[in-house]
C-alpha positions, 0 to 999 in steps of 0.5 A: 257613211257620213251623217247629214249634218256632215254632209251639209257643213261640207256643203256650206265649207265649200259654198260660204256665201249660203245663209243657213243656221241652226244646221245640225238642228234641221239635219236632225229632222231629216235623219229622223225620217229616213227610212230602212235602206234610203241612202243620203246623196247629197245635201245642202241649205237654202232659205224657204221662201222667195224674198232674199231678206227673209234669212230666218227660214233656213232648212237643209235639203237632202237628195236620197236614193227615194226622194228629196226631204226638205226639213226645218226644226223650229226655233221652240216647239216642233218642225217641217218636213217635206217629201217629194218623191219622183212621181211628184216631181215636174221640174227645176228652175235655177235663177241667179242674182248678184250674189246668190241663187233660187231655186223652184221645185215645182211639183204636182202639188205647189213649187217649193222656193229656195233662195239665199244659195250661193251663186257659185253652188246653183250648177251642182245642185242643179245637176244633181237634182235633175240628173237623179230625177231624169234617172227615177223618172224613166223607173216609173214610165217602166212600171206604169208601162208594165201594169 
């Protein structure tokens, strides 16, 4: 099984116009809180935050068999982590510009900003996103149906 930050180069080969750094640093935190048994999907970086200046925020963002983490390991001391898991999931937006994209998660809680994706990229995140969570969400209609 090839690691996170393997993954997320292949990404970042195949889309070069992403702004990303410090890769292996922020995949690190991700396979930190991967729990026993959750398999990583799919990978790749965006900038968190809305302005397309801001190009320091980079995390990596990995879609698991459980949930999509988002992780970032600051530059000195410590690091972010975010989980949101299908039942916290609403729903996905995809805006292009000239050069790269956005991308709004908007969960239960707060929508999760991404930019600074290359624009050519937006189609496969998008699909995958929303067809794992399309996928997880009927799971959970099943079991609340259930109880």
């Amino acid at each position: 099984m090839k690691s996170v930050y393997e993954m997320v180069r292949e990404f970042k080969n195949k889309y070069p116009g992403t702004i990303a750094w410090r890769l292996k640093a922020h995949s690190k935190v991700i396979e930190k809180y991967l729990n026993p048994g959750e398999e990583v999907m799919f990978v790749f970086a965006a900038q968190k935050g809305l302005s397309s200046l801001d190009i320091f925020s980079t995390f990596v963002i990995a879609l698991t068999n459980k949930r999509i983490l988002l992780a970032q390991k600051r530059l000195l001391f410590g690091y972010t982590y975010l989980a949101i898991t299908p039942d916290m999931f609403n729903d996905l937006t995809v805006s292009t510009g000239i050069i790269w994209g956005r991308l709004f998660i908007d969960t239960v809680k707060e929508t999760v900003l991404l930019s600074n994706i290359s624009k050519r990229a937006m189609d496969d995140i998008e699909t995958v996103i929303t067809e794992y969570m399309m996928k997880e969400k009927q799971k959970y209609k099943l079991n609340v149906n259930n109880n």
